[in-house]
C-alpha positions in Angstrom: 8.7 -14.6 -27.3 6.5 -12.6 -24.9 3.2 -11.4 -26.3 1.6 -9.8 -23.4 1.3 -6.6 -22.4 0.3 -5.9 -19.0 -1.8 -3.4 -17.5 -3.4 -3.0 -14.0 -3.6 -5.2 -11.3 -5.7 -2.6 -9.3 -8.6 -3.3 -11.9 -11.4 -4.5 -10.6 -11.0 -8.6 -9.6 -13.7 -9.5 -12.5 -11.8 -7.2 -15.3 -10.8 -9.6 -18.0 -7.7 -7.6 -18.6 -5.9 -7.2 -15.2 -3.7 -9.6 -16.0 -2.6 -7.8 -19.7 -3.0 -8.3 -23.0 -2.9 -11.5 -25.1 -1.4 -10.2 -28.3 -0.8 -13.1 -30.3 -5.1 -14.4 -29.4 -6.0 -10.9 -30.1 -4.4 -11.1 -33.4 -6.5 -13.7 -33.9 -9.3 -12.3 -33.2 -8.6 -9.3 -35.4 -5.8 -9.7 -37.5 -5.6 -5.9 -38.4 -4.1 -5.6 -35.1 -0.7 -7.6 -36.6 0.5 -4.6 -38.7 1.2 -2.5 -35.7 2.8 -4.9 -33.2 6.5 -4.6 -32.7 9.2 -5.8 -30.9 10.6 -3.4 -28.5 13.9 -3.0 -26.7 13.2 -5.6 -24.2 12.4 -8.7 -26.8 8.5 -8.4 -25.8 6.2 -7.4 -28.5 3.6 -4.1 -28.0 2.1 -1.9 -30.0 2.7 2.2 -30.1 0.3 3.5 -27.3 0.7 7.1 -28.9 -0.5 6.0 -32.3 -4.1 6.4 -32.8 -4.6 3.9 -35.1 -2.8 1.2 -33.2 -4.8 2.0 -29.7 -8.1 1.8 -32.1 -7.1 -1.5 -33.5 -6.2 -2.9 -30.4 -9.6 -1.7 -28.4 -11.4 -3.2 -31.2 -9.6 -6.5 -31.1 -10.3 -6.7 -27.5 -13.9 -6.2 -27.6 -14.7 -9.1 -30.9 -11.9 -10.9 -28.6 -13.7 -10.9 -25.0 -17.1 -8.9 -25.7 -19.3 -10.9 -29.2 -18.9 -7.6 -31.0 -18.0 -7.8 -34.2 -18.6 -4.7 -35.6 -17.4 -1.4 -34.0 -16.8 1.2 -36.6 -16.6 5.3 -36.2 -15.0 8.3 -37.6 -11.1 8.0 -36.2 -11.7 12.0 -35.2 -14.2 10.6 -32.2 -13.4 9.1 -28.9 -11.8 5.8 -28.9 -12.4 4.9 -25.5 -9.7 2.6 -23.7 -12.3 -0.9 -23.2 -10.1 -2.0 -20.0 -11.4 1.2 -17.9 -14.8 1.3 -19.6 -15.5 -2.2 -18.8 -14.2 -1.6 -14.9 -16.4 1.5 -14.2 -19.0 -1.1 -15.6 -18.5 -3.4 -12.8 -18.2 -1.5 -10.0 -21.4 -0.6 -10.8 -22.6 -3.8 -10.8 -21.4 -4.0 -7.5 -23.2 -0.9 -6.0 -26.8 -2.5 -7.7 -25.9 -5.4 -6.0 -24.8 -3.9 -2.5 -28.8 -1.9 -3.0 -30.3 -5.6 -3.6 -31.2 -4.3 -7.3 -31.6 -7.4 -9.8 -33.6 -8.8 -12.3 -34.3 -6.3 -15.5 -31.1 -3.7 -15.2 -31.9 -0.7 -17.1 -29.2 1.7 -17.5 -29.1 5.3 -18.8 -25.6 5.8 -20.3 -25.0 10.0 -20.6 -23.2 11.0 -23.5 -22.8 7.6 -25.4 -20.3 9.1 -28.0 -19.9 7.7 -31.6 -18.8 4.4 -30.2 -21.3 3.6 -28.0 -18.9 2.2 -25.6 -21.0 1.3 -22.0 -24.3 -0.2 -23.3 -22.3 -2.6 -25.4 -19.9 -3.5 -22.2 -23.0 -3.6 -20.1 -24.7 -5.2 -22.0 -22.2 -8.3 -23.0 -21.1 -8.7 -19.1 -24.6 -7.9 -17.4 -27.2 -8.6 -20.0 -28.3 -4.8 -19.1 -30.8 -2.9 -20.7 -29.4 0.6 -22.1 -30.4 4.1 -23.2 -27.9 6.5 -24.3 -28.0 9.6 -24.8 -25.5 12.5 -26.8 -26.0 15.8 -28.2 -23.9 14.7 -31.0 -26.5 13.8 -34.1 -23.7 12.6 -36.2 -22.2 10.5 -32.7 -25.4 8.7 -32.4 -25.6 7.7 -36.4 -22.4 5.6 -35.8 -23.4 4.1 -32.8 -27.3 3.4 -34.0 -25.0 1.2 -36.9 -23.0 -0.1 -34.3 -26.4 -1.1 -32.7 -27.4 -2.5 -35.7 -24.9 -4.5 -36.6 -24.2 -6.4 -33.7 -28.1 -6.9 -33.7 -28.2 -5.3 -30.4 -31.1 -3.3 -31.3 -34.0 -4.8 -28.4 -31.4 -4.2 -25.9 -29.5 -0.6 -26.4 -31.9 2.2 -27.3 -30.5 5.4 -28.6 -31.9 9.2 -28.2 -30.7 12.4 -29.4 -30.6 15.5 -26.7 -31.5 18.7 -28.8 -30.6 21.3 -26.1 -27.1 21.2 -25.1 -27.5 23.1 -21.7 -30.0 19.7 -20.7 -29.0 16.3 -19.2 -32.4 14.6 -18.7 -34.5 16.8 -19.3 -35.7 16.4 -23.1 -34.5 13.1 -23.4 -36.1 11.3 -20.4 -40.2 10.4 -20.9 -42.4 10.2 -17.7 -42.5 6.3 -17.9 -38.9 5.9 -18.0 -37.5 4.2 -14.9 -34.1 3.2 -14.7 -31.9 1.4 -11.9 -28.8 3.1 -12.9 -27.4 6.5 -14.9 -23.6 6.3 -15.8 -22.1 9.2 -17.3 -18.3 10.1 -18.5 -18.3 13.8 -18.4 -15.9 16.1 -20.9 -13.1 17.3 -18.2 -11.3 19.7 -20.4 -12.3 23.9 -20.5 -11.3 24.2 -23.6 -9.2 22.9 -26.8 -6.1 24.0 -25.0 -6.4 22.6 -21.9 -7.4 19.1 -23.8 -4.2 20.0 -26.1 -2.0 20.4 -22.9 -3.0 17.6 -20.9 -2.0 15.3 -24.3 1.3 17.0 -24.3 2.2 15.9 -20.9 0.8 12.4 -21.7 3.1 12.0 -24.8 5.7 13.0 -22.2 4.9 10.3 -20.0 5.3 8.1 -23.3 8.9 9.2 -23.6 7.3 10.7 -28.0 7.5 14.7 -25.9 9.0 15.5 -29.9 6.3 14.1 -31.7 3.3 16.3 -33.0 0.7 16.8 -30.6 -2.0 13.9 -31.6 -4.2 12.4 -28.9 -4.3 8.9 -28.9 -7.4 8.5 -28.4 -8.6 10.8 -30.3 -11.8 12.7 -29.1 -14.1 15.3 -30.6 -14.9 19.2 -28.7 -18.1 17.8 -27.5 -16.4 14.7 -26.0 -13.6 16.9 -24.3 -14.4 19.8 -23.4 -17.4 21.6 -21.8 -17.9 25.3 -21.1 -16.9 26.0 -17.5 -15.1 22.4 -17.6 -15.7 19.0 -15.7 -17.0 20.8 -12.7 -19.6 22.8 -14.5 -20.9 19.8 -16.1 -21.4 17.9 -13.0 -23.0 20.5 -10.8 -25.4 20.9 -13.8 -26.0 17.3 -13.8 -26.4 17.2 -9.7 -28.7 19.6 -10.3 -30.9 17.9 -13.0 -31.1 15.0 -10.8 -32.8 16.2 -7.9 -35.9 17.0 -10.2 -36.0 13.2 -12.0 -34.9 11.9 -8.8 -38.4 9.3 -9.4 -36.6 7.8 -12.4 -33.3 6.7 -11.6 -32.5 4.7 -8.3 -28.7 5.8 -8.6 -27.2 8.5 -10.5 -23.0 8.1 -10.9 -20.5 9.5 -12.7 -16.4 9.2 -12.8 -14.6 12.0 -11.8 -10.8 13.1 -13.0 -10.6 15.8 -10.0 -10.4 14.7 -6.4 -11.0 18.0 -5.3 -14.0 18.2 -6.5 -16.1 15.7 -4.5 -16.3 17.4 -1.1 -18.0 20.2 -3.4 -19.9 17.5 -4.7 -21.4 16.3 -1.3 -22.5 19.2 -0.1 -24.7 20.6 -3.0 -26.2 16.8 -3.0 -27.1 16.8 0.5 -28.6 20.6 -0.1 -30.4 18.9 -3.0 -31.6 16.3 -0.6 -29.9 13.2 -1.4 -30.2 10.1 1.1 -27.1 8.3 0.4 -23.7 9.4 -1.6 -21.0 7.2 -2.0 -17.3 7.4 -3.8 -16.1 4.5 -5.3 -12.3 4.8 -6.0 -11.2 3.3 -9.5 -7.4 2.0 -10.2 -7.1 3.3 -13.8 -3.3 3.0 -14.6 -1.0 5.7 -13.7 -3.6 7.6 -12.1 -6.6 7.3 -9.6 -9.8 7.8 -11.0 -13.5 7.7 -8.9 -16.9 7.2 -9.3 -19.6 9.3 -7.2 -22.9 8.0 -7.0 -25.9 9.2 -5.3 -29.6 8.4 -4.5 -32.9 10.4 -3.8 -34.6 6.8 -2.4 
């Protein structure tokens, strides 16, 4: 009986899952995950993609499967980020520190680590990278501090709490910090509706266009939608990095919008930045993209 499930070839070449998904080993590895695999009409067993509950246990299985995490716990209202796209954004990354000859001691600032504290613990299991996240979300950073904690990860991910929501850095950053790398995921929704909306047509693509509206992975208001939307929030973090441009050697961030990088390059080459680069991202269906940019 088949138990894989694929996903993307156009992952990046070191993704551990761009070949699929081992069901039956990551049964094993979480045996939760059993109780929501089925067999479909095609005599290959999967799991409901626009069930909550069966995306979380899956994304859980694959990171105490592939990552050494064995604890990854967080209100099911929050973000449950898909670990196959995390974990790619994470190496490309890799790649552009290596392309800049950056080694040794990686430290990474990860913006808006949400309540499962997704990157540092990629980053840190595939790179052995040095994290400090950051999330205006008090309650957000509680679970992932316990996440921290209990994969004794606490030397290596560092967590701080940004008090002012209109700030990035500023707030959260100290004068000493110096990091090689910021990553950030931004909210790319306006609004409730237009998060509400986009999950519609999703459940559409899904062929469940009858079901109740229920994203499937979940998310909170701060980890979806921002006033004035994906392009608001970027152009307000362009705009904080020109002025702790000393601190970080590259700034990134993915982007959902293609029209929004030729917007992007112009206020960073106002802004003074020496080098920008896009980074295009095979993310399933769709084609996502990383901008990064340097001051040095």
């Amino acid at each position: 009986m088949n138990l894989k499930i694929k996903t993307n070839p156009n992952f990046h070449p070191k993704n551990k899952h761009k070949s699929g998904y081992d069901l039956e080993a990551l049964c094993e590895a979480y045996p939760d995950l059993l109780s929501f695999v089925f067999e479909n009409n095609y005599q290959t067993k999967t799991i409901d993609f626009a069930n909550p509950n069966a995306v979380k246990a899956l994304n859980r299985a694959l990171l105490f499967k592939h990552y050494g995490i064995n604890f990854w716990e967080f209100p099911d209202s929050n973000l449950c980020p898909p670990i196959p796209g995390r974990v790619d954004y994470i190496h490309h990354i890799a790649d552009l520190l290596k392309s800049s000859k950056i080694s040794g001691n990686i430290n990474v600032l990860d913006i808006g680590t949400g309540a499962s504290c997704i990157y540092p613990i990629l980053g840190n299991a595939e790179y052995n990278w040095k994290f400090v996240g950051t999330d205006i979300d008090r309650n957000s950073l509680e679970y992932a501090q316990k996440i921290v904690n209990e994969n004794k990860l606490n030397d290596v991910i560092q967590l701080r709490f940004q008090k002012d929501v209109s700030q990035i850095f500023n707030g959260v950053l100290n004068e000493e910090d110096s990091f090689s790398v910021s990553i950030c995921n931004p909210p790319f929704y306006k609004s409730e509706t237009e998060a509400l909306e986009a999950t519609t047509r999703k459940l559409k693509g899904l062929n469940r266009e009858g079901d109740k509206v229920v994203r499937n992975f979940s998310g909170t208001k701060n980890e979806l939608w921002y006033k004035g939307g994906e392009k608001a929030f970027i152009h307000n973090y362009l705009y904080e990095s020109s002025l702790f441009k000393k601190q970080c050697v590259w700034f990134t961030t993915l982007i959902s919008k293609k029209d929004l990088v030729k917007g992007m390059y112009t206020s960073l080459k106002k802004l003074g930045a020496t080098d920008i680069k896009t980074i295009n991202m095979g993310q399933g269906n769709k084609v996502s993209r990383i901008v990064a940019w340097t001051f040095k």
